[in-house]
N, C-alpha and C positions, 0 to 999 in steps of 0.2 A: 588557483584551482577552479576549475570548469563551472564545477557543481554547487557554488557557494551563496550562503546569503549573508544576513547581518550576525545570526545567531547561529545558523547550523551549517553543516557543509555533510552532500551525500557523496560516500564512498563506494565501493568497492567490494564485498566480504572480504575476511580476513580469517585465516586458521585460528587467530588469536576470538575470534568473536563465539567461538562454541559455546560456552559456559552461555553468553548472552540468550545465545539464539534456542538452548534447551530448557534455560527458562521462560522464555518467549513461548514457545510453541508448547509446553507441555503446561501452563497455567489453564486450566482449565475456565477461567473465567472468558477468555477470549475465544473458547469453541467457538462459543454459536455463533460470532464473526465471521472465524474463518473454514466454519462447517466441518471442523476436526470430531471427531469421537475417540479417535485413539493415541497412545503420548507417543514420544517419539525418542529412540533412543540415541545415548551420542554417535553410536556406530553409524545410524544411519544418516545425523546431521553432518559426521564430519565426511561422510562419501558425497553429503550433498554438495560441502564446502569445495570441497576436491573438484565439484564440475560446476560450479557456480562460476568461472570462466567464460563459461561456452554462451555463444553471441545469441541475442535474442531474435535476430534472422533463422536460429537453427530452432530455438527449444520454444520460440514464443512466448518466455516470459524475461525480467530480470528481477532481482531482488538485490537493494540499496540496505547500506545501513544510514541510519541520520544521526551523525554524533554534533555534539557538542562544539563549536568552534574555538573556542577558548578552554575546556578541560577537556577534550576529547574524549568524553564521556557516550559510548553509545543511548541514545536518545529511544530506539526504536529503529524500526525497517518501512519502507515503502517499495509497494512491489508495482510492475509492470507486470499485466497477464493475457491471455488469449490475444497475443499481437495478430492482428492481420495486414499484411503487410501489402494485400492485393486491394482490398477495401478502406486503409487507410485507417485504421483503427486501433485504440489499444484500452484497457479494463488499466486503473488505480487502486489499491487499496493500499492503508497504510494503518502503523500503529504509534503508537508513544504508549513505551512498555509501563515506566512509574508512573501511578496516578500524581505526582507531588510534579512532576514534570508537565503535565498536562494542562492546558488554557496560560501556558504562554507565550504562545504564538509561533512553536515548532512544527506544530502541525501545516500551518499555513503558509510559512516557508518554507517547508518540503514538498510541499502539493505543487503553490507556485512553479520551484525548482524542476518537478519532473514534469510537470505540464509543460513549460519550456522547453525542457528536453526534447520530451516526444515531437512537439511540432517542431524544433528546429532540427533534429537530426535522427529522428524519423518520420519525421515528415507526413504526421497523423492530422485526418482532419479532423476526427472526433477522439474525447477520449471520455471513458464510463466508467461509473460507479454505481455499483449494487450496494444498497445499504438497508435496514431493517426499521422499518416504522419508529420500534423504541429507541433504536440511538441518534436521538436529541443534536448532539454533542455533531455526531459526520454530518449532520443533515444540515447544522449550522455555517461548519468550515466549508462544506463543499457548495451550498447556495454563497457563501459568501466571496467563494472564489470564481464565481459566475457560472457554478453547473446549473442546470437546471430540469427538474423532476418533468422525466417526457413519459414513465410507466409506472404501472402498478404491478407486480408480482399479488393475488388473491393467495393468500393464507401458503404463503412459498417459505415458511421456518415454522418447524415444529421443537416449540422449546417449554420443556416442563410442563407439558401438559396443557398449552394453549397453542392455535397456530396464528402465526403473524406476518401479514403484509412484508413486501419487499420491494422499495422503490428503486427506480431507475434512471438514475442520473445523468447526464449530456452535457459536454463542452464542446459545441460546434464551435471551429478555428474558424474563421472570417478570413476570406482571399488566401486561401491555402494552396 
């Protein structure tokens, strides 16, 4: 498999991932992440699955799932977004749904993974991440996988009643 590493290997979606992916996007604790306000029903997750297919040359984005290499356990999604495909460019974000799954080094192996991706077979020289002052946690996997904070976003999340900073992360590809 293409996509693999020691622990995880990214897929493809699958019909069978719905259950997954409606508790994924409808936990309300991962809004302010991913700037949701509203839940999302199976009707319209599984029209999403239906065109989750379609190439990222068309729709500009992709969304992976990262399971488990050994229990095939979905792990969480990492997404490809705003690809530009004239500038060389693409936006990462990604999640690990259980926190009990969390800081063992799936995160870092799917980042690696689609970081590879993108530069070798789309052939991106930069790839970015938006992330929120308070989360600690992206700010550490993503300097440690050699992004590095090129922006500030000034008071760019309004959550519960305070606004909060949003930095802007860079992985410039070297002889791209």
């Amino acid at each position: 498999m293409i996509l693999q590493e020691k622990n995880i290997h990214l897929r493809a979606l699958e019909p069978t991932d719905l259950d997954f992916l409606y508790a994924l996007e409808n936990d309300t604790n991962l809004w302010k992440v991913s700037e949701t306000i509203t839940p999302f029903s199976k009707y319209v997750l599984t029209r999403y699955l239906e065109n989750s297919h379609r190439d990222i040359f068309d729709v500009k984005q992709l969304r992976l799932m990262i399971e488990h290499s050994q229990t095939k356990q979905p792990l969480g999604c990492i997404d490809l977004f705003d690809f530009n495909p004239q500038h060389h460019r693409v936006g990462v974000g990604l999640v690990i749904f259980d926190a009990a799954h969390r800081s063992k080094g799936f995160a870092t192996e799917s980042l690696n993974l689609i970081c590879q991706y993108a530069t070798e077979h789309l052939q991106v020289h930069q790839i970015f991440a938006n992330i929120s002052e308070q989360n600690k946690e992206s700010i550490s996997l993503f300097e440690k996988a050699g992004f590095l904070k090129t922006g500030v976003k000034k008071d760019w999340i309004y959550n519960q009643g305070t606004y909060q900073d949003q930095f802007l992360y860079q992985y410039i590809v070297a002889d791209n």
